[in-house]
C-alpha positions as CSV (number, residue, x, y, z in Angstrom):
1,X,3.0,4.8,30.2
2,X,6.8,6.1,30.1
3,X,7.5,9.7,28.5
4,X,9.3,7.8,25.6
5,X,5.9,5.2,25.3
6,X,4.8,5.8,21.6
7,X,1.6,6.3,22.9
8,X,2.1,9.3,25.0
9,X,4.7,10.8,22.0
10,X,1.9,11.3,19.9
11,X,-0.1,13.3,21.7
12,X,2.9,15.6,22.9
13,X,3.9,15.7,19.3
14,X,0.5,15.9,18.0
15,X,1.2,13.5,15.4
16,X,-2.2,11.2,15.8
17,X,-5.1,10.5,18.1
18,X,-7.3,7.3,19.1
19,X,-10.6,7.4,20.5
20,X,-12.6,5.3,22.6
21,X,-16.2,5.1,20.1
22,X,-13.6,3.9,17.8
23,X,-10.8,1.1,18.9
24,X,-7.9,0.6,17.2
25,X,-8.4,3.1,14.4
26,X,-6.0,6.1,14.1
27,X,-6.8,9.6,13.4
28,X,-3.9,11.0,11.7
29,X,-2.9,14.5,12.4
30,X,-1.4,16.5,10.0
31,X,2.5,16.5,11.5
32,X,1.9,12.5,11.8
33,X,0.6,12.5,8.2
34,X,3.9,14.1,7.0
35,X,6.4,11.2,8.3
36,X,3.7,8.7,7.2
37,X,4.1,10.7,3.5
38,X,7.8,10.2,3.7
39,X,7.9,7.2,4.6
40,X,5.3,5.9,2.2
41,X,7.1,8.1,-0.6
42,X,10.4,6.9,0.2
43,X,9.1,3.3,0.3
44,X,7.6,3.9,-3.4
45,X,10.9,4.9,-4.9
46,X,13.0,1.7,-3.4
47,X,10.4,-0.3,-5.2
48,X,10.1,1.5,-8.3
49,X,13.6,1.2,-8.9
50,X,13.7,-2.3,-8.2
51,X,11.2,-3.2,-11.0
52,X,7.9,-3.4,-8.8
53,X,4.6,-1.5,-10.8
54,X,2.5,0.2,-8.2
55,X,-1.2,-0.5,-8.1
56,X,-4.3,-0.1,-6.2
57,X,-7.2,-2.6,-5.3
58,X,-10.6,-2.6,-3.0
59,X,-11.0,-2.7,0.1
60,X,-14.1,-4.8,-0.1
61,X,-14.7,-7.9,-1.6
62,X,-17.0,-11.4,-2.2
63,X,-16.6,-13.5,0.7
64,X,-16.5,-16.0,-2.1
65,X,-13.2,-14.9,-3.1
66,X,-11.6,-15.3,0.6
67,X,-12.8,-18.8,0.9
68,X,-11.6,-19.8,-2.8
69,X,-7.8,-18.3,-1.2
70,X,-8.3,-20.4,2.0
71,X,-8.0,-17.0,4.1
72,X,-11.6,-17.4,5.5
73,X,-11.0,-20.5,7.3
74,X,-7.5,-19.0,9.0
75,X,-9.2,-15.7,9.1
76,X,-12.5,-15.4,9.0
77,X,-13.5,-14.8,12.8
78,X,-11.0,-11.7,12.6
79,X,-12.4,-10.3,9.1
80,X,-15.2,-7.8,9.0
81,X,-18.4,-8.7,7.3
82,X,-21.0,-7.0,5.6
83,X,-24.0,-9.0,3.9
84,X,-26.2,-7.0,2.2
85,X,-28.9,-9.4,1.0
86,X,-27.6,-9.9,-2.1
87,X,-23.6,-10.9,-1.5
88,X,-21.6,-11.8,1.5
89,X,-18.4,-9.6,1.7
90,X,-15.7,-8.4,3.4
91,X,-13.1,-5.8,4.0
92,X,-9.9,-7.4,3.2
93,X,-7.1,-7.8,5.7
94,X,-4.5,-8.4,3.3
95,X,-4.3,-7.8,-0.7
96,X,-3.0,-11.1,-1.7
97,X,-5.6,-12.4,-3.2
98,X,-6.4,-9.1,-4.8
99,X,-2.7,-9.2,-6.8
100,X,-3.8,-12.9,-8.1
101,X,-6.5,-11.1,-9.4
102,X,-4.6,-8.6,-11.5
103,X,-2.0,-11.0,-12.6
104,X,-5.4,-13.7,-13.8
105,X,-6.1,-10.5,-16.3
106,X,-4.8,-11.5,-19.5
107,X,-2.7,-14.3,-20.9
108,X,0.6,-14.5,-19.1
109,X,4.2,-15.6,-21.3
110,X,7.1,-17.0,-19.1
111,X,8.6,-14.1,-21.0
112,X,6.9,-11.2,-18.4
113,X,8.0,-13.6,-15.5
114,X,8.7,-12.8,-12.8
115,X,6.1,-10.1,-12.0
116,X,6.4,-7.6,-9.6
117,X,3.4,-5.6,-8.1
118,X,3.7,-3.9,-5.1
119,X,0.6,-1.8,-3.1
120,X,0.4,0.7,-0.2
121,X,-3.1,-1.7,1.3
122,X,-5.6,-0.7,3.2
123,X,-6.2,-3.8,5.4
124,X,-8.8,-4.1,8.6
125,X,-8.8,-7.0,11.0
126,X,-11.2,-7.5,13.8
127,X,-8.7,-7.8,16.3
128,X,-9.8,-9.1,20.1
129,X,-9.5,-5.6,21.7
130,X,-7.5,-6.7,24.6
131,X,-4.8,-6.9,22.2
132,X,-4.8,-3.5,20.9
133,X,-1.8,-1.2,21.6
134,X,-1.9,2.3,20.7
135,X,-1.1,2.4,16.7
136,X,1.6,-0.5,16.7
137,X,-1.5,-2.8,16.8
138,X,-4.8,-1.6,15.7
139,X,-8.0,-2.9,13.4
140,X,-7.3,-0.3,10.3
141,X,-3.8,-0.2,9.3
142,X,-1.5,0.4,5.7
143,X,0.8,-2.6,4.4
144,X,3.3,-2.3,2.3
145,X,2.3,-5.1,0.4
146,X,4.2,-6.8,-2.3
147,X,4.3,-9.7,-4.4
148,X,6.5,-11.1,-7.3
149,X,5.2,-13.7,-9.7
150,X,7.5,-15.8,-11.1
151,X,9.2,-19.7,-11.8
152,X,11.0,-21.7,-9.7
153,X,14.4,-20.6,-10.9
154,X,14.1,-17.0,-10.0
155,X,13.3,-17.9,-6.7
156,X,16.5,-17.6,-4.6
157,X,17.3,-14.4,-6.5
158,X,14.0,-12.5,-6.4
159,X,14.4,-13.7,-2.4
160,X,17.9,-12.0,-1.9
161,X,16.8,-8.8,-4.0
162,X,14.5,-8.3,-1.3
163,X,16.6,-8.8,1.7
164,X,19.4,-6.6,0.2
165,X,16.5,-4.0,-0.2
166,X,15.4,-4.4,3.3
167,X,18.8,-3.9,4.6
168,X,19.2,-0.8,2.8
169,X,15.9,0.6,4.3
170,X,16.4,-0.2,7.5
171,X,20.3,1.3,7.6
172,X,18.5,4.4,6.6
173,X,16.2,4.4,9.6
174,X,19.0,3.7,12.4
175,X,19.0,0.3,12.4
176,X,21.8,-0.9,11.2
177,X,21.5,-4.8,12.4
178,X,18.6,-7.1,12.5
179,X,17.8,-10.8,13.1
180,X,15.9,-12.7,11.1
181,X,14.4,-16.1,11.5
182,X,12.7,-18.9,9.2
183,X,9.1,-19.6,10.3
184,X,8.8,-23.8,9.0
185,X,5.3,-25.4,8.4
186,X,2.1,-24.9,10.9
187,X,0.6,-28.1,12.0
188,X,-2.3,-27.2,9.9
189,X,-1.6,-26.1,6.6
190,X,-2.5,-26.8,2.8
191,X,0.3,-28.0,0.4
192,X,2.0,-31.5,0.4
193,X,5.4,-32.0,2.1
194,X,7.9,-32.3,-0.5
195,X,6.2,-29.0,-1.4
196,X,7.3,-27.6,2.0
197,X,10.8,-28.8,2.1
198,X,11.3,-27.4,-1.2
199,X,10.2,-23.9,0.1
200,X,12.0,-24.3,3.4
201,X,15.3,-25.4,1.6
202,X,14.9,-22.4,-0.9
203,X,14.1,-19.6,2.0
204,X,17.1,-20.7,4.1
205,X,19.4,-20.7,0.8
206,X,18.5,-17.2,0.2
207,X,18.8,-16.0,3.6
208,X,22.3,-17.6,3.9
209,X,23.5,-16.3,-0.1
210,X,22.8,-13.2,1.8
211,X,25.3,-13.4,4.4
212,X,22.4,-14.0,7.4
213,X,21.9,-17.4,9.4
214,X,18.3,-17.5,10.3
215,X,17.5,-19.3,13.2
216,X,14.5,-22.0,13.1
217,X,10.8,-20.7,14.3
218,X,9.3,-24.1,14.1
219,X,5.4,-24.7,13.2
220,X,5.1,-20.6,12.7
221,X,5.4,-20.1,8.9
222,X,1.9,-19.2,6.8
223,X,-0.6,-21.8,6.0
224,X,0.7,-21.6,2.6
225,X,4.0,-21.6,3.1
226,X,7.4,-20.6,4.9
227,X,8.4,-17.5,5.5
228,X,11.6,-15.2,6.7
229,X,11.4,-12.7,9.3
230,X,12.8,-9.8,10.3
231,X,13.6,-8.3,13.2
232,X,14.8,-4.7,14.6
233,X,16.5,-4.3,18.1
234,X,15.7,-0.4,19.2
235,X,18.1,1.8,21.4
236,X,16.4,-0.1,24.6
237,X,17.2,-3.5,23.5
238,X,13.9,-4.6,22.9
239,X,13.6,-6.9,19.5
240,X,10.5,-5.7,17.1
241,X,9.4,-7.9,14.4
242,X,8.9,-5.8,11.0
243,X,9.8,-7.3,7.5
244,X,8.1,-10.4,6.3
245,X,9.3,-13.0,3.3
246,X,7.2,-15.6,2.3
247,X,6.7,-18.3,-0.6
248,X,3.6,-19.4,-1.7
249,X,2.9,-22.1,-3.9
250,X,-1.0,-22.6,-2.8
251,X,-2.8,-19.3,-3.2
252,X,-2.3,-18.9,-7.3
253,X,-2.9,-22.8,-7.5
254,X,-6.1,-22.0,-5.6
255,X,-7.2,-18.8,-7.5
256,X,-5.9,-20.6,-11.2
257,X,-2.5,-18.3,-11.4
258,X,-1.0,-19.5,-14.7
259,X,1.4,-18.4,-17.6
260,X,2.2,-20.2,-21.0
261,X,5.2,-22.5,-20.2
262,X,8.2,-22.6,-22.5
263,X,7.1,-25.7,-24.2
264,X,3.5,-24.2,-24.5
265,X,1.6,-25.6,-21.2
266,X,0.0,-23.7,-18.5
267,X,1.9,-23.8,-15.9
268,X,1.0,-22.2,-12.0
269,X,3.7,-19.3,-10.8
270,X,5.1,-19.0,-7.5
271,X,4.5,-16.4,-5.4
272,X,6.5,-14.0,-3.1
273,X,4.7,-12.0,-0.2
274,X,6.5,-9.2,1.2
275,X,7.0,-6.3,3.4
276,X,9.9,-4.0,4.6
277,X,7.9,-2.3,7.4
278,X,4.0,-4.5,7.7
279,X,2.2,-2.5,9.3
280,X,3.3,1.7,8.6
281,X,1.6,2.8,11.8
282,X,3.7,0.2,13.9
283,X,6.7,1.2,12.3
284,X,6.4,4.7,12.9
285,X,5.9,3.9,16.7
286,X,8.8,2.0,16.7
287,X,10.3,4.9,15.4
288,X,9.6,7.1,17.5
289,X,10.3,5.1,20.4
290,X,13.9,4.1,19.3
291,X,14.7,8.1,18.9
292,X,13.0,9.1,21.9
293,X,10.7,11.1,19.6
294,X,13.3,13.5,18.3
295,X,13.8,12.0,14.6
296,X,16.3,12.5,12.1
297,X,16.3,15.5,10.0
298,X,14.6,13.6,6.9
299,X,11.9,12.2,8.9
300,X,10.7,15.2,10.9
301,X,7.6,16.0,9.9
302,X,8.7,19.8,10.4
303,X,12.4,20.3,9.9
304,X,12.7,24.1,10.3
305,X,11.0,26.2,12.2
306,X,11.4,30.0,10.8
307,X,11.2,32.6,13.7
308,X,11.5,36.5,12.8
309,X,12.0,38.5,15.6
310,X,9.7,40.4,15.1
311,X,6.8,41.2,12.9
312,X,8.9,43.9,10.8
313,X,10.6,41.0,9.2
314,X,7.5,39.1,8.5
315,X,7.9,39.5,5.2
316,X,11.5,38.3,4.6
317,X,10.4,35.5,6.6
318,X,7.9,34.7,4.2
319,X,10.9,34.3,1.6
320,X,12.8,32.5,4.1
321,X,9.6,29.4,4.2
322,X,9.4,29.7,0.3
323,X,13.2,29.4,-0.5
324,X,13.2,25.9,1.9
325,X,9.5,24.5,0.4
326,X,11.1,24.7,-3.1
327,X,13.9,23.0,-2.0
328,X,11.9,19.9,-0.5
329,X,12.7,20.9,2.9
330,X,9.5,21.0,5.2
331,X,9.6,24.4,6.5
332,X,6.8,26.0,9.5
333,X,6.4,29.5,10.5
334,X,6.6,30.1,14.4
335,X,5.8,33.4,14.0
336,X,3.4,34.3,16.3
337,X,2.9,37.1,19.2
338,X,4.9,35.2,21.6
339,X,8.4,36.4,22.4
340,X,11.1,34.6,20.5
341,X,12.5,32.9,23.5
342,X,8.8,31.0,24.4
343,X,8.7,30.3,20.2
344,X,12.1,28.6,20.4
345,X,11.3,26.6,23.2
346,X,7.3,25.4,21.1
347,X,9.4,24.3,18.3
348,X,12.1,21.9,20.8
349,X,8.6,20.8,22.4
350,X,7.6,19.7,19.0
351,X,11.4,18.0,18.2
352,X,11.7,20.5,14.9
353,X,15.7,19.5,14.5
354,X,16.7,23.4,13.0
355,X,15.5,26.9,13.7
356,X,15.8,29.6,10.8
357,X,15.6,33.0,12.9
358,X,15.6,36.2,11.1
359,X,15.7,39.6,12.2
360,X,16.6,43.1,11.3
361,X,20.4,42.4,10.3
362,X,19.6,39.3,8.7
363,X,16.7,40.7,6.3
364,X,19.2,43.8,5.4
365,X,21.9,40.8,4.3
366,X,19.2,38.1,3.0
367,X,20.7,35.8,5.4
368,X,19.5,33.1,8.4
369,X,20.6,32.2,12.0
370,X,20.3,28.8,11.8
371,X,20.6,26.6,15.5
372,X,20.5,22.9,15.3
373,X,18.9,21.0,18.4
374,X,22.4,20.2,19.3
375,X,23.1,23.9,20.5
376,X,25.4,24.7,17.1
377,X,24.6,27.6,15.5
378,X,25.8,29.5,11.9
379,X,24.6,32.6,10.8
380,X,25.3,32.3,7.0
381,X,23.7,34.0,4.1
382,X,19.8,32.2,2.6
383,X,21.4,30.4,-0.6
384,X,24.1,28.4,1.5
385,X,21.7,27.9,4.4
386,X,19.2,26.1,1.6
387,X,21.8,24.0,0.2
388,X,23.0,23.0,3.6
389,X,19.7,21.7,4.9
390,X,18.9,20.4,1.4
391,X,21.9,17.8,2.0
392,X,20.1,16.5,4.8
393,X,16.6,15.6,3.2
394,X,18.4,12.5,1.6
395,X,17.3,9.5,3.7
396,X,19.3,8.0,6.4
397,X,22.0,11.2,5.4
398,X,22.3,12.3,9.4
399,X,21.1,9.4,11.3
400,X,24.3,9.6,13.6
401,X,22.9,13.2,14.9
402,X,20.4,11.5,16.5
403,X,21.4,7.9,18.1
């Protein structure tokens, strides 16, 4: 492994850990936790303001209900099992059937449609362990899963609302191009053809209203249907696959989806899979491999490190932290016995992107020496040094500081 490998990152940056009693699962470390908050919290506010309703479902479920879906027979060797004596189940390792199940509960108008539910998933898959790769593959993982509901006519629209979103996401992370490609029907796959040509045609439509020209993945789409994907090129040149759009017309046929038509019938929705980042684990990796580990402000899990000089101005630093937490910016005290030089150098170990240092003349003034990774450094009074960092906090606000 290479300095910048993902894998040795987060040990230097003690963001995580993995552990040989148990493969593939991630022990998240308090620093890692914070970008995988931030990212899950600014990932919750895109989709809030774009009319999805959060919601939560279980992690294990009836066996019965994966074979009713069809997932079982694609799946089944790579889901985990439990049977109990009384009922076959499994931990689910996606939550598309679980949506169905929400949007089965109650009697559904064409009026609500489309439907928009969107979950941060807890998904396991018994992956071969040959294949594992630090956390951008692993058996326990977070989606973002999300899936609209709705008719045929809103479709191509729902479709580009979500591309338009995913561009807006990934600009804010440092990418500001991507590829995408349409993945067309498997060899073995449910659904009749004029039902996959439909989908097919529809997908590409979208894609292209968007400005994008996907080019053709043949045989690789979902058993139930076609799908878009996206993909990142990092600072190395290497291409990651990330975002996923797909449409389904077999899994709410299959688990009796259906909403009162306009002329009174019961009629079977559509439905939209996706997801901006898949996996939030991989996407951090790819992260922190694109910036070499050193993130942008907003993503840091520590932004400032506060430093007084000594332990006389402990207490000033104290104020120092406080004024930053209650501004939303992510502020940890290096205050320890070491001298100041040695505490500057910990916090570039650890990539923190500002250091607040505060000493004798600065507690008298209520002000802060604040130096940016870059070398840059302003000695300005608490209030504006606040406000100046608060700027920052706004995703995708400094990206260019980093790449």
């Amino acid at each position: 492994m290479d300095d910048l490998d993902h894998r040795n990152l987060g040990v230097q940056l003690k963001l995580w850990h993995l552990q040989d009693d148990a493969p593939g699962m991630v022990f998240w470390h308090p620093r890692g936790t914070a970008i995988y908050r931030v990212l899950e919290d600014y990932v919750r506010g895109k989709m809030r303001r774009a009319g999805y309703a959060e919601v939560r479902t279980p992690q294990l479920l009836p066996q019965e209900l994966w074979q009713r879906s069809g997932h079982w027979d694609k799946f089944g060797e790579h889901m985990f099992r439990l049977d109990d004596g009384e009922a076959a189940m499994a931990l689910k390792p996606m939550s598309c059937p679980c949506h169905v199940q929400i949007f089965n509960k109650g009697l559904r108008s064409w009026r609500e449609l489309p439907i928009r539910y969107a979950e941060f998933g807890a998904c396991h898959r018994n992956e071969p362990s040959g294949s594992l790769h630090g956390i951008m593959r692993t058996r326990a993982f977070e989606q973002d899963d999300a899936h609209v509901f709705c008719r045929e006519q809103d479709v191509e629209a729902e479709v580009a609302c979500f591309i338009a979103l995913l561009g807006e996401v990934y600009r804010d992370l440092g990418f500001p191009d991507y590829e995408v490609a349409l993945a067309t029907r498997p060899a073995v796959r449910a659904g009749d053809d004029a039902t996959w040509d439909w989908s097919e045609a529809k997908l590409g439509d979208a894609a292209r209203r968007c400005g994008l020209a996907p080019q053709i993945n043949p045989g690789e789409g979902a058993f139930y249907g076609p799908k878009l994907e996206f993909a990142l090129r990092d600072r190395l040149g290497r291409s990651w696959q990330c975002g996923t759009v797909q449409l389904d017309g077999v899994l709410p046929q299959r688990l009796e989806a259906s909403y009162i038509a306009p002329d009174g019938s019961r009629a079977t929705p559509l439905m939209i899979h996706h997801a901006i980042f898949g996996s939030l684990g991989r996407k951090i990796a790819i992260l922190l491999e694109h910036h070499g580990g050193v993130l942008p402000f907003w993503l840091s899990p520590d932004q400032v490190a506060v430093m007084p000089i000594s332990k006389d101005q402990a207490g000033y630093g104290a104020e120092v932290m406080a004024a930053f937490w209650d501004a939303g910016i992510r502020a940890v005290a290096y205050d320890g016995a070491d001298t100041l030089s040695r505490r500057i150098v910990a916090a570039r170990d650890m990539a923190v992107p500002v250091m607040a240092i505060v000493g004798a003349r600065e507690m008298r003034d209520r002000r802060v020496s604040l130096r940016e990774r870059d070398g840059s450094q302003a000695d300005i009074p608490l209030a504006e040094a606040v406000s100046r960092l608060q700027t920052r906090v706004r995703p995708g606000a400094v990206v260019a500081e980093v790449l």
